[in-house]
N, C-alpha and C positions, 0 to 999 in steps of 0.2 A: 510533227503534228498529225493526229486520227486525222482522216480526210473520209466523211461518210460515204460521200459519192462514190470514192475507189473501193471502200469496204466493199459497197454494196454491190458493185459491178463484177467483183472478183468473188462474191459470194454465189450469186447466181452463175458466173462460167464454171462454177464448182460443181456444177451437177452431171459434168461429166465422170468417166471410170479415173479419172487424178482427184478425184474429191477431198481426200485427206491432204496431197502435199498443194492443194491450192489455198488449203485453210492454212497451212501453216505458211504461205508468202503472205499472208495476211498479217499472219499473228509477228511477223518479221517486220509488219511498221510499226510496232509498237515496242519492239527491242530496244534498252537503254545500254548503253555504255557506260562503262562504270567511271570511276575519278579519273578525273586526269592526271597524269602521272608524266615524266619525262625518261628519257635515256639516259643511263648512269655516264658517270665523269669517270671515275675510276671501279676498276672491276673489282670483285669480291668475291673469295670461295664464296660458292651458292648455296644458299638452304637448303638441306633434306627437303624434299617434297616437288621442287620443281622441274618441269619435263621439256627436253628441249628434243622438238620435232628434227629431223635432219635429213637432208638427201646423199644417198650414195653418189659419190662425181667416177666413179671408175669402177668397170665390173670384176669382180672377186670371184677367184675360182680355187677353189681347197687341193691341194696337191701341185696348183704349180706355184701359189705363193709360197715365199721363205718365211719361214720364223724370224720377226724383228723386221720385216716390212714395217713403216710408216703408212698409217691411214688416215685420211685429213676425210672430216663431213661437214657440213654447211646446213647450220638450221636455216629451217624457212619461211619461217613469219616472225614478226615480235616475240618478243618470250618476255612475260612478267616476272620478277625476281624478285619482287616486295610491293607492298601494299601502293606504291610511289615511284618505281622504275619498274625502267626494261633494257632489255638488250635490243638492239635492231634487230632486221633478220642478215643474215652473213656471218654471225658468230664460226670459227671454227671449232670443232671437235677433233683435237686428234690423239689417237692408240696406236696399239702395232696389234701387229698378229701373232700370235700365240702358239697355235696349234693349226698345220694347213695339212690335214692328209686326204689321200684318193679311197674311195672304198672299197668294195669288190662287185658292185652292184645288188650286193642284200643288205638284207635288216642288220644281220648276224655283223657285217662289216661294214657298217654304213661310212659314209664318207664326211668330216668332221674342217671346223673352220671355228675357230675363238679368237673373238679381238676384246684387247681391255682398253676401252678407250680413259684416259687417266688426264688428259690437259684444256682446258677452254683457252681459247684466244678470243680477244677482244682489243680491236682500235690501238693495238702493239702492245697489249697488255695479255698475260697467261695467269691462269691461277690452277692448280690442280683440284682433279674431279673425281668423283669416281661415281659410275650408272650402273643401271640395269637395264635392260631391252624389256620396253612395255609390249610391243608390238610393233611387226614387219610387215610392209606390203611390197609386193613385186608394181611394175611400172603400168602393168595394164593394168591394175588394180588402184593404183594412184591415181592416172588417166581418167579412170569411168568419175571416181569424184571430184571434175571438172567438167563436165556434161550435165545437161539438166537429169533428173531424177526420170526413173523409168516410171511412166504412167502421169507426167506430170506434165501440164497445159502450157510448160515453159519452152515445149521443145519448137514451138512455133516463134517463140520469142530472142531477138537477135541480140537482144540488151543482157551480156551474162552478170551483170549487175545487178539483177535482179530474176534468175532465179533461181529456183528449191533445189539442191542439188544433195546426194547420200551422202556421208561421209565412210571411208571403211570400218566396216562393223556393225553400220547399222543406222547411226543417226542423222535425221537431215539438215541441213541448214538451208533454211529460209530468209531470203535475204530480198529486199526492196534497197535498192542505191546504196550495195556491199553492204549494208547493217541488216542484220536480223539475228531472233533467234535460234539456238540448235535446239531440236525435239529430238525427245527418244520415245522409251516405248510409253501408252498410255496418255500420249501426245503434251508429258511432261514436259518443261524447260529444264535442258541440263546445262545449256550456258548459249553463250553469243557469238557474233561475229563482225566483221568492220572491215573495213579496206586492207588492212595490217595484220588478220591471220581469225581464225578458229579459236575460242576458249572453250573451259568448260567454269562452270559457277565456283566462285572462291572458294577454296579449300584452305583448310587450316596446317600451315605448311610445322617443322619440325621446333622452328621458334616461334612459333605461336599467331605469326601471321595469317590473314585471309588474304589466297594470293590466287588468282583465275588460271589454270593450267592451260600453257600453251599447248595444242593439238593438232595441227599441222594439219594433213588430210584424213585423221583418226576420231571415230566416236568415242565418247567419253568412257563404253564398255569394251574396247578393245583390246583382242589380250593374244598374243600368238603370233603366226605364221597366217598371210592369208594370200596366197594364189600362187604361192609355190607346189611341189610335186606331191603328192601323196604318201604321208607318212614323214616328211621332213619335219625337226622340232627345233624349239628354240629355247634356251633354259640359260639363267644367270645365276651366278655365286660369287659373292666378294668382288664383285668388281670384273670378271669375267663374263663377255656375252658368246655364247655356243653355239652353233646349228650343227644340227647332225638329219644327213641326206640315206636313204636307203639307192638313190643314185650312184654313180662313180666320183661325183663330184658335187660339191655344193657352188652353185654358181649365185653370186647377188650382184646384181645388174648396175651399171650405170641408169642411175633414174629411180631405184628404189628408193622408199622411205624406212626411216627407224624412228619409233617413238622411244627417245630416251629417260628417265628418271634417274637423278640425285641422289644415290642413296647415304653419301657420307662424307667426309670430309678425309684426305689421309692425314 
């Protein structure tokens, strides 16, 4: 329910230098959550189009993995899969390693790390997958988007239930008692949020559904590498996700996130 009196009290603290992410703890009571939907009974290769957020549980280092290593990842909120379900959060992801070499510390021989992750587990159920890597953050970078937003009137406040906080990339979420909306640039709504994780606004997934992409700790324009070393990349083909380090080594942390995407069925 609008509740005028909190409008109007949080209107006026707004006129400090947080001005902007206090209007959006505002605009975050008024967030709807869409249909109610349940958790699926039995799992289902996934539609093209849906992104399953995931945490790295063990740190990867290129040169001393073996080719044909198993790697197991763990999405971390709900993930929508149709108009009507979801996956809990705990789904596994797993691949193997492809390609683990050291580099020489240049560009010229950068240091290289490829996993194809290819399996979903679910509640002892597997179906084969095949992704892309939307976007990677390192662990301090996942971190800051669990703290209230920089400049924002929340950091006085003990209740992380309610407030503003960045997403990586860029957009905030605005949340009054874990519900609110995500804003991005032009102080657009690009989706929501709840007890149960990060969306972004229903998207029209490959079979034709409108389906809210799970996003974990990522804004909805997220795209890359963010708070790793300088000049490291991240590029997908067929089912292959890459990093290439001008480092001696590509290192990904226990604690990182990968925003994964669906792109096919084998």
């Amino acid at each position: 329910m609008w509740r005028f009196g909190s409008f109007w009290q949080r209107i006026c603290a707004a006129a400090s230098a947080g001005l902007l992410l206090a209007l959006f703890s505002v605009l975050g009571e008024a967030a709807e959550i869409g249909p109610k939907s349940q958790a699926i009974a039995e799992l289902q290769p996934l539609p093209v189009g849906v992104t399953l957020p995931v945490r790295i549980g063990r740190t990867l280092r290129s040169g001393k993995l073996k080719a044909g290593t198993v790697i197991e990842v763990k999405t971390t909120q709900r993930v929508p899969v149709s108009a009507t379900e979801y996956l809990k959060q705990g789904a596994i992801v797993r691949g193997e390693v492809v390609t683990s070499t050291a580099g020489d510390g240049t560009a010229a021989h950068p240091s290289v790390l490829a996993i194809r992750f290819d399996r979903l587990s679910y509640r002892g159920q597997t179906v084969p997958v095949v992704t892309k890597a939307v976007a990677m953050a390192n662990l301090m970078a996942v971190n800051d988007t669990f703290l209230p937003a920089t400049g924002s009137t929340d950091r006085g406040n003990s209740n992380q239930a309610s407030w503003t906080t960045e997403q990586v990339g860029g957009d905030f979420v605005a949340r009054s008692g874990w519900v609110g909306d995500v804003v991005g640039s032009g102080l657009r709504t690009v989706g929501h949020a709840d007890y149960y994780g990060v969306y972004s606004l229903p998207e029209k997934l490959a079979d034709g559904a409108m389906v809210p992409r799970a996003m974990g700790v990522f804004s909805t324009r997220a795209k890359g590498l963010y708070g790793y070393e300088t000049g490291a990349q991240v590029e997908s083909s067929g089912g292959l996700i890459t990093v290439r380090s001008p480092e001696r080594r590509v290192v990904i942390r226990d604690g990182d996130n990968l925003l994964l995407e669906v792109i096919g069925r084998p």
